[in-house]
C-alpha positions in Angstrom: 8.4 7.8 -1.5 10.5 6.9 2.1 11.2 4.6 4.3 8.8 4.9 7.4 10.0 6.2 10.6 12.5 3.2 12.6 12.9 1.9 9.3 14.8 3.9 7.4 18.4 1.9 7.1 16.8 -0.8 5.6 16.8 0.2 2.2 19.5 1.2 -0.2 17.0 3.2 -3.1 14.1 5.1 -3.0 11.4 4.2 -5.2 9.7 6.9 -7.7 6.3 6.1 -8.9 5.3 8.1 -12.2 1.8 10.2 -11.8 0.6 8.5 -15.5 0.0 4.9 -15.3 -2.3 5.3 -19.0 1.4 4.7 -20.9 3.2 1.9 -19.2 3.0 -1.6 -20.9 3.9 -3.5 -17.9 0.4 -4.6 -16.2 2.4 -5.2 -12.8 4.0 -1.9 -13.1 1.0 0.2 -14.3 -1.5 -1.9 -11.5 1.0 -0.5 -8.8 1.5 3.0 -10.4 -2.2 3.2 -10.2 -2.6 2.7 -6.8 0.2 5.0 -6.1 -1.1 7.7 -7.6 -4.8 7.0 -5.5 -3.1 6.4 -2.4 -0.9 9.7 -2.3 -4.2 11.6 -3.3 -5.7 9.9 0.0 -2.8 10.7 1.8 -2.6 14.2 0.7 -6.2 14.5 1.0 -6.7 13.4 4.8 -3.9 15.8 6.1 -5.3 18.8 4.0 -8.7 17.9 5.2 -7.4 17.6 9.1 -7.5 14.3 9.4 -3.8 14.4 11.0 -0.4 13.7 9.6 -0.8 11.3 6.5 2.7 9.9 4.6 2.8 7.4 1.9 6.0 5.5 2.3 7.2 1.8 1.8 9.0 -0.9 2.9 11.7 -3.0 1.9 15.1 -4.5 3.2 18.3 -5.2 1.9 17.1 -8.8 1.4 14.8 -8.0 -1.5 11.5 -8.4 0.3 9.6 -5.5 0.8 5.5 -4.4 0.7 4.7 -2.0 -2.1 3.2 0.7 0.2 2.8 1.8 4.0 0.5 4.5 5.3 1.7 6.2 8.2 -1.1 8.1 10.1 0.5 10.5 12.7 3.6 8.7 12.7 2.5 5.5 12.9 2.1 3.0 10.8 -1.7 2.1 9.4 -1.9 -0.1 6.7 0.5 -2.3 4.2 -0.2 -2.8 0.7 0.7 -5.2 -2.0 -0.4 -4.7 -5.7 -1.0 -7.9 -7.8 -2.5 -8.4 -10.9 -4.1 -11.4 -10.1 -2.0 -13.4 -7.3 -4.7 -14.3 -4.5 -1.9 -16.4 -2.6 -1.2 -14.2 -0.1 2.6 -12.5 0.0 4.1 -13.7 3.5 5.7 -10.3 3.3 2.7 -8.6 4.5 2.0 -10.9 7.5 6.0 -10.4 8.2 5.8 -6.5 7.8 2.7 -6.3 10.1 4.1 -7.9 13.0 7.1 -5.7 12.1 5.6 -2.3 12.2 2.2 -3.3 14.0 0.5 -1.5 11.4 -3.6 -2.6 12.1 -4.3 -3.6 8.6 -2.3 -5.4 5.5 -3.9 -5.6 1.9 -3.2 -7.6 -0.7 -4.6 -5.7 -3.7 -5.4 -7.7 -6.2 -6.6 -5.8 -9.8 -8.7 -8.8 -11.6 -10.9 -9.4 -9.1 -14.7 -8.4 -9.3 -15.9 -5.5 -6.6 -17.0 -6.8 -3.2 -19.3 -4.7 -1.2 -17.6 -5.1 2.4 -15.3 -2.8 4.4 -11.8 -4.2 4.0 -10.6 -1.9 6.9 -12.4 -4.0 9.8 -9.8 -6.9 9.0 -7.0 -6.9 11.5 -5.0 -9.5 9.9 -3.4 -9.4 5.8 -6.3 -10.2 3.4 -6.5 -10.3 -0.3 -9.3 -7.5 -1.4 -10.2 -6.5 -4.8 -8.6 -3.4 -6.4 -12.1 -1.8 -6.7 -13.4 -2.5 -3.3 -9.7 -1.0 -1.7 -9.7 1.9 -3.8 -13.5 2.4 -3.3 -12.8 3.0 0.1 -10.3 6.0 0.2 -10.8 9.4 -0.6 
């Protein structure tokens, strides 16, 4: 994955997401592998389908704190992500990030959490939204 567009110095590595989550031990690691893996078949899916110009990057400074995920939609930035297992204290990177890029939504994706039937996408500020109910709601 890249940086996003304006953001690009920011970050010293790129980060490489495997396309099998099944093998990995590490519930953090496989939880975010996961929703890689859905995200950049959204992505992909959108801009095949003509949807515009869909890119699945991230961001992260120097500093250490980052957001797992950003979707850029035509060149501008859509939505943040953060994957937690179960955290539901919100990550003060996404609110920071948000006002950063002025991206109009910021999930934090939390995989214990039961389904909840309500459209995460209508929330213009960060919110914590079950795994199921996020990845319900892409392609």
């Amino acid at each position: 994955m890249e940086q996003p567009p304006g953001l690009e110095g920011h970050c010293k590595e790129p980060k490489w997401f495997l396309r099998d989550w099944s093998g990995l031990t590490d519930d953090g690691a496989r939880a975010e592998t996961l929703v890689a893996c859905h995200l950049l078949k959204a992505v992909e899916g959108w801009t095949d389908l003509g949807f515009g110009d869909y890119r699945l990057c991230y961001v992260r400074y120097k500093q250490k704190r980052e957001v797992d995920f950003l979707v850029v939609r035509n060149r501008k930035p859509w939505f943040l992500v953060e994957v937690k297992t179960r955290d539901v204290n919100l990550s003060p990177a996404l609110t920071h990030f948000q006002a950063q890029t002025q991206a109009a939504c910021a999930f934090q994706v939390v995989m214990d959490l039961p389904f909840e039937p309500a459209d995460c996408f209508l929330a213009r500020r960060p919110v914590v939204v079950p795994a199921r109910t996020f990845l319900s709601q892409l392609l």
